[in-house]
N, C-alpha and C positions, 0 to 999 in steps of 0.2 A: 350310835357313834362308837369306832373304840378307838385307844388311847394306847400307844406300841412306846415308852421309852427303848431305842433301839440302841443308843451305846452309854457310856456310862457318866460321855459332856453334857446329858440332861437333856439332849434333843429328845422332841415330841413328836408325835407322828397323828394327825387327827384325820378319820375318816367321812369326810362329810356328804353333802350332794351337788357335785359341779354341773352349773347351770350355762357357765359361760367357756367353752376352751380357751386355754393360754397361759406359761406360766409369767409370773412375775416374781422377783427376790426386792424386797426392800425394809425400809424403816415403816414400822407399823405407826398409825394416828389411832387412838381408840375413839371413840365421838360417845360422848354421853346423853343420853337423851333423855333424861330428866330436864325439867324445866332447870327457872334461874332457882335458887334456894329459897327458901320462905322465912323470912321471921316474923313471926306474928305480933299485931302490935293491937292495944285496947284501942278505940275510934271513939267519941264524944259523937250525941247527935248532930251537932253544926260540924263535926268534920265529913259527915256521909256526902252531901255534894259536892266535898272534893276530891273523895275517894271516888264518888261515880263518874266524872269527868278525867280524874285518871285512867279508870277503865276504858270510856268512852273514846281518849284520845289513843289510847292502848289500841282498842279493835278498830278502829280506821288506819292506824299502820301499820296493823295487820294484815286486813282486805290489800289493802295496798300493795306491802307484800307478797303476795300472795298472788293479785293480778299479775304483779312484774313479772314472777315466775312462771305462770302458767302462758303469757307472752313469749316469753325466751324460750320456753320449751317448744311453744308449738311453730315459734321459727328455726328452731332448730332438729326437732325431731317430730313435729306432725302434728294434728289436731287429735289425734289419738291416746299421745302421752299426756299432751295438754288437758285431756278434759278429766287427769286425775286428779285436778286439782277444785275442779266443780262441787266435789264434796266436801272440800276446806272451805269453800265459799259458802256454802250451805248452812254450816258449823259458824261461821264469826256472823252470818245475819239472820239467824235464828233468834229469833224475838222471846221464846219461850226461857232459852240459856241464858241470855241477856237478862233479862225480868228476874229469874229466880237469884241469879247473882244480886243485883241491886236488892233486893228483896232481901237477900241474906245479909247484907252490908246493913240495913235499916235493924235487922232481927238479931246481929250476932254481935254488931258493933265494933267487928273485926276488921283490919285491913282487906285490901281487893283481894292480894294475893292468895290469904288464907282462907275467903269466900272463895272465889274463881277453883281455889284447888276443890276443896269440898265438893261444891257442884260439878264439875268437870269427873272426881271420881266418883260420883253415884251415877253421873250417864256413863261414864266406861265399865263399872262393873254392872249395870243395867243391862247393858248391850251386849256383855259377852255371857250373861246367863243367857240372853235368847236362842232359840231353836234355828231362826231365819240365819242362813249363810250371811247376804247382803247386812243383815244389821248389826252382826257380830265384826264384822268387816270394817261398818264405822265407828267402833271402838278406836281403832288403831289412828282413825282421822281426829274424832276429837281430844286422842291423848295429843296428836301432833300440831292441831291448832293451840289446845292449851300449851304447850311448849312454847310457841309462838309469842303468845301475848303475853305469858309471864315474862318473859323475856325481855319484852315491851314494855312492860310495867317495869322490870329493874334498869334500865338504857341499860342493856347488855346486847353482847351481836350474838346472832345467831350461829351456833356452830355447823358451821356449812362450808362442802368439800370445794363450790369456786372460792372461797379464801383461803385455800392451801396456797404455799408459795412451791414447796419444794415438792420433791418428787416422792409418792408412800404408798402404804399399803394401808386403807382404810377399814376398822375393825367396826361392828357395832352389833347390839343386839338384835335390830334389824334396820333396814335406810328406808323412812319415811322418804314420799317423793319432793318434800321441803329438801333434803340434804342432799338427795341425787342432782336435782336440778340445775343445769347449766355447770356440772362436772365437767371440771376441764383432763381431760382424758390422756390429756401428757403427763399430769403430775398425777391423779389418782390411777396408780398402775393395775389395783386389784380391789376386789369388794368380797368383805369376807364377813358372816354374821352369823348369830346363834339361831336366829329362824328362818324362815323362806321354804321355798319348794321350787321346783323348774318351773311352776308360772306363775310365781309371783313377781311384783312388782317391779324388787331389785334385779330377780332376774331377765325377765323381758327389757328391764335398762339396760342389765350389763351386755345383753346381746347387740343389742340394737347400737350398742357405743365402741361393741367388740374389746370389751373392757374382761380381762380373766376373774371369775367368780365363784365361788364356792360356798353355799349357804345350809344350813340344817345342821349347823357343829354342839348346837345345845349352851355351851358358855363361854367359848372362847373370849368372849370381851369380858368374861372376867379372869381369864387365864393369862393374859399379854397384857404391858403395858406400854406406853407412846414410849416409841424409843427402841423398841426389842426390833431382833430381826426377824421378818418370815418369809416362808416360802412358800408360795400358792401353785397348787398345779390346776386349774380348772376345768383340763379336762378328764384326769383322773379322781377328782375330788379332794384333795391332799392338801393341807396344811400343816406347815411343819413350824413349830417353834421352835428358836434357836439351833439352826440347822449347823450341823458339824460343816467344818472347813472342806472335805473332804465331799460333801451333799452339796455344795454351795458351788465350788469347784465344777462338777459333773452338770449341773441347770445352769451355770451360767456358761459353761462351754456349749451347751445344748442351744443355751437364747442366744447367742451369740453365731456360732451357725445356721439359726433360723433365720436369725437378720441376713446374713450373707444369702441366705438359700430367697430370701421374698425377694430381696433386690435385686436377685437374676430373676426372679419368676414372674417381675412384673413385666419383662421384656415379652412375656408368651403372651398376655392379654389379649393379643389379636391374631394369634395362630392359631389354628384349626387343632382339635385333640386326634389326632391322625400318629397310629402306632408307625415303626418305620418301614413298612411292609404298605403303606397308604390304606389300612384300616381304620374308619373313622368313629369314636366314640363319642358321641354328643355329650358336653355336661350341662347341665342344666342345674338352678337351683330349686332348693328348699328355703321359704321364708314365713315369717308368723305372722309379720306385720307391715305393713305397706311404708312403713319407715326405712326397712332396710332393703326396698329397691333399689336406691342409688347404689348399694355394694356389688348388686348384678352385674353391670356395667362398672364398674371400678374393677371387680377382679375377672372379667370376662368369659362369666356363664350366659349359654345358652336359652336365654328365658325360664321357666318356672316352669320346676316338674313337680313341687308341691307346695302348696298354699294352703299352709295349715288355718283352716277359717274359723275353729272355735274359738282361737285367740281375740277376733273379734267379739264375742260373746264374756268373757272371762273378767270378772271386778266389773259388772256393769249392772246400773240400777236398772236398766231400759234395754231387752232387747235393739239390735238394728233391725229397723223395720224393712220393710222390699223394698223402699227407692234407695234407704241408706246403704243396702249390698249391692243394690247393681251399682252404684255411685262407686265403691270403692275397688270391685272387681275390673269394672270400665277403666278406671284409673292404673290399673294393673296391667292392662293387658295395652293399654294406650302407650305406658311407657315403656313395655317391652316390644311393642313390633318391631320387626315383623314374626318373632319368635313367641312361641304360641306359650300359655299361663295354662297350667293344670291346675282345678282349681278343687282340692277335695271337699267335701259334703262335712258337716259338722263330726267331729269325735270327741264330744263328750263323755265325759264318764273316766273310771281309773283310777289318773290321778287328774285329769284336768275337770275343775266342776266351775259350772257359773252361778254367778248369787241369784241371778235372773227367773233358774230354771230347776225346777222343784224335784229332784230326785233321789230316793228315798235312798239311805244310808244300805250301804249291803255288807255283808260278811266279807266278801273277797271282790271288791269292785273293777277288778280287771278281767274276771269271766263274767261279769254282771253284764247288767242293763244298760249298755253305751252303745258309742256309734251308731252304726247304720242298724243295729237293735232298736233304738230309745227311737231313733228318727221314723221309721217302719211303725213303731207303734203309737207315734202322732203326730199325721200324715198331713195333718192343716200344719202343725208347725214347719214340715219336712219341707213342704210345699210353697214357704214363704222363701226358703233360701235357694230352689229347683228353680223358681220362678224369675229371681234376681240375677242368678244362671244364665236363663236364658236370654232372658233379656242385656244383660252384658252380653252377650256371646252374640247378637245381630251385627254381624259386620266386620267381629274381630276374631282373632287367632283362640279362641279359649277352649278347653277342653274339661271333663271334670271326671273325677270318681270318688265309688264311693269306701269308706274303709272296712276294715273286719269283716269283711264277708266271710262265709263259713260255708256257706251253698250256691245252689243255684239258684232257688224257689226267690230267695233273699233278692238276687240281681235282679230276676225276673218282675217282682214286687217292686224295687225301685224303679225300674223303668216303665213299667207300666204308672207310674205316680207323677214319673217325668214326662209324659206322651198325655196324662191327663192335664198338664200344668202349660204346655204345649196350645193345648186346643182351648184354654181358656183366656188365653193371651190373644190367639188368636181372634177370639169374638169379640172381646175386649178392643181388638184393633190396635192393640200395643205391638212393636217391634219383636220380634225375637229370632233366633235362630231354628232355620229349616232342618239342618243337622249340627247334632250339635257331640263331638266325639265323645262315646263313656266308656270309662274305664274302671280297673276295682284293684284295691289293696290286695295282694296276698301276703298277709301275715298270719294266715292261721293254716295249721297245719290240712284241716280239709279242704280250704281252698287248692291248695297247691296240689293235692291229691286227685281233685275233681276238677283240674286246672281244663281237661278236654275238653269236658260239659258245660263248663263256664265260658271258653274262646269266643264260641260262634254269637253269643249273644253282648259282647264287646268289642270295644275299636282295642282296647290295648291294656296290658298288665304293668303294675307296679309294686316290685314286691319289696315291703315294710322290713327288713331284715331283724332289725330290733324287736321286733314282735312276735317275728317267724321263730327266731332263734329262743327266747324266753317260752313259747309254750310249747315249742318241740320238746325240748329238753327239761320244761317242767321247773325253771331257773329264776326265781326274782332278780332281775338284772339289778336293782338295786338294791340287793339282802348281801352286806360282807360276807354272811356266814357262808353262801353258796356260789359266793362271786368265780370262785375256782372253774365252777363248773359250766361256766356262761363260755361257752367253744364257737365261736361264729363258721370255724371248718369242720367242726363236727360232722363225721361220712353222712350223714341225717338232713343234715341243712343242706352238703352239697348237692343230695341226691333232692331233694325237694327242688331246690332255686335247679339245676337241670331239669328236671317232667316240667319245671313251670314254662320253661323255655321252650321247647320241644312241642308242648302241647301251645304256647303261642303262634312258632312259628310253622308249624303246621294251618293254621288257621288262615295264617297271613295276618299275623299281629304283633306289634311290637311288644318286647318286655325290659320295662326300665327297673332299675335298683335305685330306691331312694333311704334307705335305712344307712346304718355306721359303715357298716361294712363297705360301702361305697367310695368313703372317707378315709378309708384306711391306705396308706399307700400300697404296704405288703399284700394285701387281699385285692385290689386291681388287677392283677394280671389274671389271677384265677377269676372271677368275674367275667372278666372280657374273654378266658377260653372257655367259660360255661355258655356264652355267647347271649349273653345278657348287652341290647342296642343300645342302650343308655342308661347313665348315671345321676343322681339329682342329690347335689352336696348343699351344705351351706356355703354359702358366697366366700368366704374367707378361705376356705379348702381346695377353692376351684384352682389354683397358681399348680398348688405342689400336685394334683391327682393330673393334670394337664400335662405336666411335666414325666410323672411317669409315663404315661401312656405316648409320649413322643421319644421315649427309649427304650420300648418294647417291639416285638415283631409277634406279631399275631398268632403267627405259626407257631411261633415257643410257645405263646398263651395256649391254644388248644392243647399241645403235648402236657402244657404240667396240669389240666383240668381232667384230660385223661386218667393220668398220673393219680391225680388224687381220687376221683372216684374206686378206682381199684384196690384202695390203699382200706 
């Protein structure tokens, strides 16, 4: 993280990792998440059953709690988000937790409070000595249960963002999904914290609520306090404390012509993305989670040009088995028809890891052992989510690829895995698809290279910009230090996303852009004169990229793509 004092009214400048786009300016709420405070008190043996019947009535309105929430949530945003609360469940009826507290209350002769904390931090620091992802993971659950029931124990309420009244910017060191829950998304304008990563918790909420986010700032909740002003950019990753009158001025003129610019853009929702020349660029989205299909239809893209599916996999004690992916795929493509769901193959690894799925720590985990690497090299696993594929794919619009390809040999091996998964379905007498479209990421520099040798043996290319551009240029897209050097128009990138075209359309094959650079408004025209057929944004981006592209003329696009190649 670094820390820029930029003028001398003491404004802060913090560089974090924006997980959600969007800015917000408001009143900051810090939320503390420490339980209620403890004072410890001696107990006599005739008070221990009524210190354990305090507990007792403690953890039933906690479960309770805790039901209500993971109710609200999964009526409001899925059975997905909902079942993060199955490990808080797990945690208040664990008979083992239970036992040793009451055990300790007969041994210490201490009140609940000062038991319960006790035990509670020997299983959190227990858990986060362990090796296992998954079990260091539930550290973070049973600090959040015990938060819960202390709190219980003191009749105190729960510091939680639906009892905001007014409108803020909520700070914390990280948001267990007790405080996210049932976030009323008018008054919480941004979510700002010292930990997180892009797939964690808070982040996958603040997407899915289209709430601006910025998480991985290290201390900010202990840098601000309730009351201060800040300023979130989340899609730059920026938080500003105590922003100059002059900063404040320049973002809220900016939010303030955003608002005007959506409430014309919703008028396009059912216009065609046709340049004025009647060139047509389909948009389609990019989504993580089956939650945020309704926004497809809300801001009117074109079905799904990628479905990031490890997100399924991600904070889970249980792989999804093969009925539970074709269940949710089906579901996908059910309520996108008649526009067709691109549905990519797992990409683990990097930065996104599951608790589920055992891979060993690497040096440099973005040339490591991911994707369509890890999946290749275990092919019964590969084959449970090829399988799910297809059989969603009997009768509906679905198509799928696979990521980080680097060669050929690579494509050639997955579809040979996918023609064997094919014929087993078939003996089996299960439904599946006779053809079923494959296509492949190009984000790595040999793909794009070897894009010729690659065409004939796919239905269609998708090239990963964000990923193209980081190892062309050799860039940690999220290293400050080299941020400068991260050029999405770099002659390098241009010249690759063109051969990637040229050698698709040669073949007679579409090639869509699903990375930033799609999202960008500036970088649209040049796109569409590189003659890239489609684009695959997040659902909230589809208004404004629609909008350019219906005041552009095709003709100019190819001249300034010309233009820059030569440059």
């Amino acid at each position: 993280m670094s820390e820029v004092i930029t003028d001398l009214s003491g404004e802060l400048v913090l560089q974090g990792i924006g997980v959600s786009p969007g800015v917000a300016i408001g009143e900051v709420v810090v939320f503390a998440q420490e339980g209620a405070t403890i004072s410890e008190r001696v107990i006599s043996e005739r008070d221990v059953p009524l210190e354990i019947a305090r507990f007792e009535e403690a953890l039933i309105k906690t479960r309770h709690q805790i039901s209500e929430l993971q109710h609200k949530v999964s009526s409001e945003l899925g059975e997905k988000h909902a079942s993060i609360f199955d490990a808080h469940l797990l945690v208040v009826d664990d008979r083992y937790f239970v036992e040793e507290v009451i055990r300790g209350l007969r041994d210490k002769q201490r009140n609940v409070e000062v038991v319960l904390n006790d035990v509670a931090g020997r299983y959190i620091e227990m858990l986060n000595r362990v090796e296992d992802d998954y079990l260091r993971e539930r550290a973070a659950d049973v600090r959040d249960v015990t938060r819960r029931i202390s709190k219980n124990l003191a009749g105190e309420r729960m510091d939680r963002m639906d009892q905001l009244e007014r409108p803020c910017i909520a700070v914390a060191h990280d948001f267990s999904p007790s405080d996210t829950a049932g976030m009323n998304r008018d008054i919480v304008q941004a979510l700002v914290a010292d930990s997180g990563s892009a797939t964690s918790h808070t982040a996958i909420m603040a997407r899915a609520l289209e709430v601006p986010a910025v998480v991985g700032l290290h201390n900010i909740s202990k840098q601000v306090s309730s009351g201060e002003t800040l300023l979130v950019d989340g899609g730059k990753g920026l938080v500003i404390i105590r922003p100059t009158s002059e900063r404040l001025f320049a973002y809220a003129q900016r939010a303030e012509d955003h608002k005007s610019i959506l409430c014309e853009l919703e008028t396009l929702k059912d216009k065609p993305s046709e340049t004025k020349d009647g060139y047509y660029v389909p948009i389609a989205a990019n989504i993580e989670l089956p939650a945020e299909i309704p926004a497809i239809e809300k801001y009117g893209a074109k079905g799904i040009g990628l479905f990031r599916t490890e997100f399924l996999f991600l904070n889970e004690n249980d792989l999804p088995d093969e009925d539970e992916q074709t269940r949710v795929y089906s579901e996908a493509a059910d309520r996108c028809a008649p526009d067709n769901v691109v549905i990519r193959t797992l990409d683990l690894g990097g930065d996104k890891f599951s608790s589920s799925i055992k891979i060993t720590p690497e040096m440099n985990p973005f040339l490591g052992w991911r994707a369509i690497r890890f999946c290749l090299a275990n092919p019964a696993f590969f084959k449970i989510q090829l399988r799910a594929i297809l059989r969603a794919a009997a009768g509906r619009n679905i198509s799928m690829m696979y990521p980080m390809v680097c060669c050929l040999s690579e494509v050639l091996q997955a579809n040979e895995i996918l023609e064997e998964c094919r014929q087993e379905l078939k003996k089996e007498g299960l439904p599946c698809a006779k053809k079923l479209p494959v296509g492949v990421m190009i984000e790595i520099p040999s793909a794009a290279l070897t894009a010729d040798l690659i065409a004939p043996h796919v239905d269609f290319f998708s090239i990963g910009t964000n990923d193209l551009i980081q190892y062309t240029l050799a860039v940690d897209r999220v290293n400050e230090n080299v941020a400068h050097l991260y050029m999405p128009t770099h002659i390098s990138i241009l010249k690759l996303i063109r051969q990637t075209v040229l050698a698709g359309h040669a073949h007679r094959i579409p090639v869509a852009v699903c990375g930033q650079m799609a999202a960008t408004p500036e970088l649209v025209p040049l796109l569409i004169g590189l003659g890239v057929d489609e684009l695959s944004i997040s659902p909230p981006s589809v208004p404004m990229i629609k909008d350019v592209i219906r005041n552009l003329h095709y003709s100019e696009c190819r001249t300034l793509a010309k233009d820059a190649l030569r440059t």
